[in-house]
N, C-alpha and C positions, 0 to 999 in steps of 0.2 A: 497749497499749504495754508491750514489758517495758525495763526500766532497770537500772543495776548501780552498785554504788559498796563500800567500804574497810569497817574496821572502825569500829564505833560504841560499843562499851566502853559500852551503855547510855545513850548519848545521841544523842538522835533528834532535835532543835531543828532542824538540818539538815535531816533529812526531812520535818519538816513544813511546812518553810517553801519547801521544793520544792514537795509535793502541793500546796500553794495557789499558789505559781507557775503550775502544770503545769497546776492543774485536773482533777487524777488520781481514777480511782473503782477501787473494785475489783476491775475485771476487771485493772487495770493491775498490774504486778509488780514489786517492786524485791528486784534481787540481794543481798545481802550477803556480803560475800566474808569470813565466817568472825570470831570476835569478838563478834558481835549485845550479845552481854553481857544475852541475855533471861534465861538461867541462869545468870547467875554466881551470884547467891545464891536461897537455896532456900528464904527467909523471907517477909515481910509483903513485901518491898523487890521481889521478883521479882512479887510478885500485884498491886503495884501499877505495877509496871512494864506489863506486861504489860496491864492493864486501858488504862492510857492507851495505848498500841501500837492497841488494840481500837480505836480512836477516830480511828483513820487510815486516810483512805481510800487504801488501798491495800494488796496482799498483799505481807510481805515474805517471801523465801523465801532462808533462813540457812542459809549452810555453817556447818559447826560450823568452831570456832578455838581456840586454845588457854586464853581466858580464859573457860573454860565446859564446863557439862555437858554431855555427851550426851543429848538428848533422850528416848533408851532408856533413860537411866538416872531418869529425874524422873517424878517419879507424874502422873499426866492423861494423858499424851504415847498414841496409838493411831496404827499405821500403817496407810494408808488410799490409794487410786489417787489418784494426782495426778499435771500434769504430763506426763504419760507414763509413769510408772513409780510407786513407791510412795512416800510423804513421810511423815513424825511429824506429826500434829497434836492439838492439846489444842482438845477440840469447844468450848470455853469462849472460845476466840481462834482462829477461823477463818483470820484472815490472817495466822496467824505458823505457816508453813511449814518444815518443814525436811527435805533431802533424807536419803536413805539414804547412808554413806560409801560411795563405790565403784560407785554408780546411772546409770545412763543414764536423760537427761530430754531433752522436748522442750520448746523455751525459746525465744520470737518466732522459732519457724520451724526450729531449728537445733537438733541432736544435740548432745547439753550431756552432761560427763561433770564428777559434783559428788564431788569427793574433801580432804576436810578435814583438820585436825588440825596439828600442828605441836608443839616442843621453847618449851619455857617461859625465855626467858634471865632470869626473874625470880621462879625458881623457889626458890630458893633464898631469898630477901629476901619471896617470900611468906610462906612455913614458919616464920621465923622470926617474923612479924609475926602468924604464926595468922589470916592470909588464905585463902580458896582458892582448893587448888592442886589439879590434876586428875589425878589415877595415869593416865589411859587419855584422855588430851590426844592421843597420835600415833597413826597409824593402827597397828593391831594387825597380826600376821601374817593372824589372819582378814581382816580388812577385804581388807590386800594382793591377796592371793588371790582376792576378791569381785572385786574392781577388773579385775583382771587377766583373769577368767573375762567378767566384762561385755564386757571390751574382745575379747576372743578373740570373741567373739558378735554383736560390731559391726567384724570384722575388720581392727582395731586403725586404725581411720579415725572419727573426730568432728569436725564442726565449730568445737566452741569446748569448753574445757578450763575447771571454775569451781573452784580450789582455796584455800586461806588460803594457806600457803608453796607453795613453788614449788620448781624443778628447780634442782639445786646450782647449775651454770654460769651459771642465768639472776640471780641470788644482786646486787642492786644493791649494787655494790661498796662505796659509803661506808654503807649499811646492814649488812654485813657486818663491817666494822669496828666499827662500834658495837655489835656485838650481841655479838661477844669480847670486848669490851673488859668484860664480865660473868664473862668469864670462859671456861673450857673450854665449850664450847655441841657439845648432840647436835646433826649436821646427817643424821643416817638417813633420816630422813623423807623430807630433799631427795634425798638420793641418791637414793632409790630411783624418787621422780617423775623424776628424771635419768635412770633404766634403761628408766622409760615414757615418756620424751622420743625417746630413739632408736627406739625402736618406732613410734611412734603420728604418723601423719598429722593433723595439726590444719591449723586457720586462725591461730584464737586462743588465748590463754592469757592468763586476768585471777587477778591472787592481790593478796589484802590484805597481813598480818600484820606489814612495814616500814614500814607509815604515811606512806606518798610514794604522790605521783600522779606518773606515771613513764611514759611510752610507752619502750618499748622491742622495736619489734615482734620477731615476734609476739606479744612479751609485754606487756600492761596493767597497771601496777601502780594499784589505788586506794584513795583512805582518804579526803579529804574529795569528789572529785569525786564527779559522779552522770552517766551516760553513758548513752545509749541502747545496747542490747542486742539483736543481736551487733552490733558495730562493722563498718562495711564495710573 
């Protein structure tokens, strides 16, 4: 089975209290739509993180999000066939997956395109707090470019789209206002999923990063749900 659900900012009490519902092992998969928060910090706090993660039966396989590192970037991390295409994995936690920005995967059966990243609105109240905050949270011109070449190569048709933010227009309006109400907020990121919205035949499209569970087809928004995966 594979499954999907929101951001977790490192708390997982939820998922685990699913996999015991479920009765899940780890052939079974749970999405995370970007946030996981398994790298937010790069100390003692991550290795124990991360150890009890090891302890769930279940793989989870993490978009990156804006509260966290790049997995390219954090030492252990080795990219390896997975999925259908290639993932980060730290050989020490087998079930903490994470796709390539800009990748084509195959995911319960369906052409999954994993593209992450997103603009910080608490970016600024990080900085000041000497929190971290990530220089290379949005996708880069490379990535773009990766994304774009993938999609040319799957001639711009996938079944289901797994990103953290989402295409400017699909943008939940009273989440939209909260997230100015921070202030001048980058929306490039969205825009330019906007540029790959009009392109791209999908089904679906699921993103975390506004923390509502939210149908709004074809778009999915989740943060506490947990959904089977692809939704018909």
């Amino acid at each position: 089975m594979v499954w999907i659900t929101g951001d977790k900012h490192g708390e997982f009490e939820e998922v685990a209290d699913f996999c015991r519902r479920a009765g899940t092992c780890r052939a079974d998969t749970l999405i995370v739509l970007g946030d996981a928060g398994i790298n937010y910090f790069t100390d003692a706090r991550a290795t124990a993180l991360k150890q009890h993660l090891a302890q769930l039966p279940i793989t989870l396989f993490c978009v990156h999000g804006n509260h966290e590192a790049r997995p390219e970037t954090v030492a252990g991390y080795r990219r390896q066939a997975g999925f259908g295409g290639e993932v980060y994995v730290d050989p020490r936690y087998p079930n903490q997956v994470f796709p390539v920005d800009g990748a084509l995967y195959t995911l319960g059966g369906a052409r999954t395109l994993a593209i992450g990243g997103a603009y910080s609105v608490d970016k600024y109240i990080r900085l000041l707090r000497h929190w971290a905050w990530f220089e290379d949270e949005q996708p880069s011109a490379e990535i773009r470019a990766r994304t774009e070449a993938a999609l040319d190569g799957a001639r711009w048709q996938v079944d289901a789209v797994l990103s953290h933010t989402c295409p400017e227009r699909a943008i939940p309006v009273a989440r939209r206002v909260a997230f100015e109400a921070y202030g001048e907020v980058d929306f490039s990121t969205e825009r330019w999923l906007e540029s790959l919205r009009e392109r791209l035949r999908f089904r679906r499209w699921f993103a975390g990063h506004f923390h509502v569970d939210l149908e709004a087809p074809p778009f999915t928004f989740l943060y506490h749900s947990i959904l089977p995966f692809p939704n018909p």
